[in-house]
C-alpha positions in Angstrom: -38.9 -36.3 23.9 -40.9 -36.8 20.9 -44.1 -35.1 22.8 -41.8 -31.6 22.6 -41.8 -31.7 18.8 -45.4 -32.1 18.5 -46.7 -28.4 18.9 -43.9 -27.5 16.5 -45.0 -29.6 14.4 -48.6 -28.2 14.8 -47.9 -25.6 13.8 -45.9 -26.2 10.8 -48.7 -28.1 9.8 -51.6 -25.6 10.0 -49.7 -23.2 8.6 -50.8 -21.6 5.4 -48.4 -18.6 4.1 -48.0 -18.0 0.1 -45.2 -19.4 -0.9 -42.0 -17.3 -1.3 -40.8 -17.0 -4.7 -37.1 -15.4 -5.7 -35.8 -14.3 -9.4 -32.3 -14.6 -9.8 -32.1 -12.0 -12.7 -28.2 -11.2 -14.1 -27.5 -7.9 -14.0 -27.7 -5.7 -17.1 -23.9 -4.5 -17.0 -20.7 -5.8 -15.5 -20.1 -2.8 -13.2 -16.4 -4.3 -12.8 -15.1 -5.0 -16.8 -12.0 -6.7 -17.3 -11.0 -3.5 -18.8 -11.5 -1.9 -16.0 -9.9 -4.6 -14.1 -6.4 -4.6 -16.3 -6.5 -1.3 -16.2 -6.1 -0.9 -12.7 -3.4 -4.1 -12.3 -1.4 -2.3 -15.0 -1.7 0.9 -12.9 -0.7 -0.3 -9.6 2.0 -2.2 -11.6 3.5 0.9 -13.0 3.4 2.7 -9.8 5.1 0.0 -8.0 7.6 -0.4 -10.7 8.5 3.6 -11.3 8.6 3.5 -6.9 11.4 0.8 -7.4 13.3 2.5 -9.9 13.3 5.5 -8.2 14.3 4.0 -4.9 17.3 2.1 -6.8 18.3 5.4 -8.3 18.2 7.3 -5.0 20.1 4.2 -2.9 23.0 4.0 -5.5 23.3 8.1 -5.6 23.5 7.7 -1.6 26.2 4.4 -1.8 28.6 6.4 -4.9 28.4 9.9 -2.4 29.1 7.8 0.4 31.9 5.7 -1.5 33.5 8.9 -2.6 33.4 10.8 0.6 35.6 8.0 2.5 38.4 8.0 0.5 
């Protein structure tokens, strides 16, 4: 088995590429601010909490017409 290995080995061996060299640089600006962030949360909060309200107001209006048309 070990005679399989040897012409990869070869040719790891003779081998002679630059060597490949990567800068991690930061990025100037945060594209996604936690401004930005809370904004959004706080958005999707208040639409979530105006769809509730709106639902409970609409569900009791349809329980008290309901209520009031079987007696």
């Amino acid at each position: 088995m070990p005679f399989l290995l040897l012409p990869f080995t070869f040719l790891l061996l003779t081998s002679r590429q630059a060597p490949i060299i990567v800068r991690i640089t930061e990025p100037s600006d945060d594209p996604t601010g936690i401004a930005h962030v809370i904004t959004q949360a706080l958005g999707i909060t208040g639409a979530l909490t105006l769809l509730a309200v709106i639902f409970g107001v609409v569900f009791a209006a349809v329980l008290f017409w309901f209520r009031s048309r079987s007696r």
